[in-house]
N, C-alpha and C positions, 0 to 999 in steps of 0.2 A: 509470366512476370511474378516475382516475390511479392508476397502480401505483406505491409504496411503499418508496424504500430507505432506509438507515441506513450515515452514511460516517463511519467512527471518524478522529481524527485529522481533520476536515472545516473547522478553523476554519482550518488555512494550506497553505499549498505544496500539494501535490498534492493532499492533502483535498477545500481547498478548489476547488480545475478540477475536482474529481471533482465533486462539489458542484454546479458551475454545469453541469457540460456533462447530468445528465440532467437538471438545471431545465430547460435550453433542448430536451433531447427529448423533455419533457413530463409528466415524471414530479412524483411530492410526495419532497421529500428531508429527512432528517434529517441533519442536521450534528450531530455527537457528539465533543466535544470535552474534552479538561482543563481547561485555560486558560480559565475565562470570560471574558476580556480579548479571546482570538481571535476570539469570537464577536460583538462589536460591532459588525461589519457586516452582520450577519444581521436587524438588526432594522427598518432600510426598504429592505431588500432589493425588487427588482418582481417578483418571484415573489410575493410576499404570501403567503398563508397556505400555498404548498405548498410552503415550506421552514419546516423546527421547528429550533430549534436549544434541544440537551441538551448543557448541562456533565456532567461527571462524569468518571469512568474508566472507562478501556473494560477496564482489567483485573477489574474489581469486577461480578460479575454481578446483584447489584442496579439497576446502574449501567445496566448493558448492557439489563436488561429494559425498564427505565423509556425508554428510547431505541428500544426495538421497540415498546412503547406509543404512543410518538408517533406513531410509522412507522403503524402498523394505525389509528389513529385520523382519520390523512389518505387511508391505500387499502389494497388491500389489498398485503401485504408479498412483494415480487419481487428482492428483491435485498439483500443486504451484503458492503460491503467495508472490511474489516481493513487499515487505513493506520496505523493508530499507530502511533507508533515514536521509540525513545528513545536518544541516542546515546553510550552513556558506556560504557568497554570498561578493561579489567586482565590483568594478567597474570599465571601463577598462581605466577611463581618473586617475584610481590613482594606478592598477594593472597590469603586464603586461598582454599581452594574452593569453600564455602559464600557468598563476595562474591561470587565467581566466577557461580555459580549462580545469584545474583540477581539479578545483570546477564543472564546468559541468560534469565530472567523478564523483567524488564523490557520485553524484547522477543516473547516468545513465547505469555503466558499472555494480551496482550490477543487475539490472533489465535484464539487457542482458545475462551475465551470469549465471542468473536462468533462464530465456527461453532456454538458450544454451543447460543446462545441462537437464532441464526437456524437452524437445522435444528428445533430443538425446533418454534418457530413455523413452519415450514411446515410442519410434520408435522401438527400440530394444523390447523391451515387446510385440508390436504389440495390445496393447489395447485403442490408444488413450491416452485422458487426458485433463485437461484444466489448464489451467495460468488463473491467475487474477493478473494485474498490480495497482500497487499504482499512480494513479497522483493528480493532482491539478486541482480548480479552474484557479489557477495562468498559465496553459500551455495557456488558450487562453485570460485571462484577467489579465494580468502582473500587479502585485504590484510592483511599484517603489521603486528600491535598490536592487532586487531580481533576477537580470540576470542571472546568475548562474544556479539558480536553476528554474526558469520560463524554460527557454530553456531547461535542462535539462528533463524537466516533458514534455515538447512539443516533445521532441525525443521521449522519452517512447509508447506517444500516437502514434505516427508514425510507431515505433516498434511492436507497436502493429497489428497495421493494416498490414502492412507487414507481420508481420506472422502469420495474420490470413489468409490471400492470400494464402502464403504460405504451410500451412500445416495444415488447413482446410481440403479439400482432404486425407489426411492420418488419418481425426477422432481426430485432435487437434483442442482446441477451444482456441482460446487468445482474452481476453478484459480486460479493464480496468473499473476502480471507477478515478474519479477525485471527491477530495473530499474538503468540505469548512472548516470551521473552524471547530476543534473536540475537545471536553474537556477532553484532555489525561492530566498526571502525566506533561508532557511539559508545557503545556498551566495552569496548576492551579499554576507552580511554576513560570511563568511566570506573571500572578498576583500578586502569595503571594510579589514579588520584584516591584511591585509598589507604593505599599501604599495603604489604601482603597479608597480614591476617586479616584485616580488614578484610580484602579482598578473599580470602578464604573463607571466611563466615560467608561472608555474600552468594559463591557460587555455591557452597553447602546449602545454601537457603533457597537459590532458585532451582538446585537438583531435589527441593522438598518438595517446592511449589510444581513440577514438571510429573507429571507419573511417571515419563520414560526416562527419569534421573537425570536430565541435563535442559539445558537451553537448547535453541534450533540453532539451525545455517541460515544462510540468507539463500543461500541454493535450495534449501529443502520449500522455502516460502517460494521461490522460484517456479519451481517444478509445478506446486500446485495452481500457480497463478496461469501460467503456459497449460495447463490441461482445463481448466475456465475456459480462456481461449479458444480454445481446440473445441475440432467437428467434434472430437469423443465426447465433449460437453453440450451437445446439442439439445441436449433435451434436460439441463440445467438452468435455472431461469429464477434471479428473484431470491437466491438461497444466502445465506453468510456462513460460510466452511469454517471450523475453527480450524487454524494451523498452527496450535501451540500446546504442542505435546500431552493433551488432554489436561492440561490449567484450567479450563474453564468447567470440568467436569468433575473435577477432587472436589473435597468438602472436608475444611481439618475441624472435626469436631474433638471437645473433650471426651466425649465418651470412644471417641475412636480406638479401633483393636485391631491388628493384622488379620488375614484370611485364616481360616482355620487350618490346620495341619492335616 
């Protein structure tokens, strides 16, 4: 029998490449989404029944079960990953604290709540399993305006490590992707609303910010989340991968000089 994940966030952008790339390695997927709108391509999908797709929210643990339900009802349950993610940010000299703090939710308590419920069930099952968490570049190199959601990705990473301490030992694997800029349905509509030069400064600026001279796929975030997953990742535990074309490892200094000749 096909083994069983559940991809919160699964009706667009990266979700969804999450989505198809373990259809295509063989697995049964749950797409678990907010947006019922997102999920209308799910339904003559040619995976046919080994993809389910559940509306709801992944912050809501009722929500998050009913979406392991489906997952165990196709195989048995090998995998979740916490892609939700919601992009609205404040700051606290024009916000109170408590906004503040719900915007750090917004992003934080769906990823909890799918650790929650996916440890819970393979604990019960007794066969292990792995999480793959969604973060950011931004948990340890903060875009200005973005506290919110900067902090909220730096918890996730913590969560992470945490319960790979934790329940590592029982045959659960938790890591993360912190990922840089990715050319989903977000970001091209995010262009189309600037104009083309606009828009043309912008990708010159994130071919600056990327070493490998461009933005990622949502496939390439794919690939790496699906090898997390995977036996080859077996002995992976507790880590946060960057997958954002070495963004987090450039440093634009003034005194900076190209390589020598």
């Amino acid at each position: 029998m096909a083994r069983s994940y559940v991809v919160t966030g699964g009706g667009r952008g990266v979700g969804r490449a999450v989505v198809e790339r373990l259809l295509d390695d063989g697995g049964c997927v749950v797409a678990f989404e907010r947006d019922p709108a997102a999920l209308d391509w799910a339904g003559d999908h040619p995976a046919g029944a080994r993809l389910r797709a559940v509306a709801g929210d992944a912050s809501r643990e009722a929500d998050a079960e009913r979406a392991a339900d489906a997952a165990q009802e196709a195989g048995p349950l090998a995998g979740w990953v916490n892609n939700a993610a919601v992009f609205r940010d404040a700051a606290v000299h024009t916000a109170t604290a408590r906004e503040v703090l719900d915007l750090v939710a917004l992003n934080l308590d769906p990823a909890m709540v799918g650790c929650a419920v996916a440890v819970r069930r393979f604990l019960a099952a007794g066969t292990g399993g792995a999480i793959v968490n969604v973060s950011s570049h931004q948990a340890r190199r903060a875009v200005p305006g973005c506290l919110p959601y900067v902090t909220a990705k730096a918890a996730v990473e913590g969560m992470t490590r945490a319960m790979a301490v934790d329940y590592g030992p029982r045959g659960i694997r938790v890591n993360a992707v912190a990922l840089g800029s990715i050319a989903t349905e977000r970001y091209a509509d995010f262009l189309d609303g600037q104009g083309p030069d606009a828009a043309a400064r912008i990708e010159r600026e994130m071919a600056r910010l990327h070493p490998v001279g461009r933005v990622g796929s949502a496939a390439e975030v794919a690939g790496a989340i699906a090898h997390l997953l995977s036996a080859d990742a077996g002995f992976i535990n507790g880590a946060t991968v960057p997958v954002d074309g070495g963004r987090s490892v450039l440093a634009h200094d003034p005194e900076e000089h190209g390589p020598q000749a």
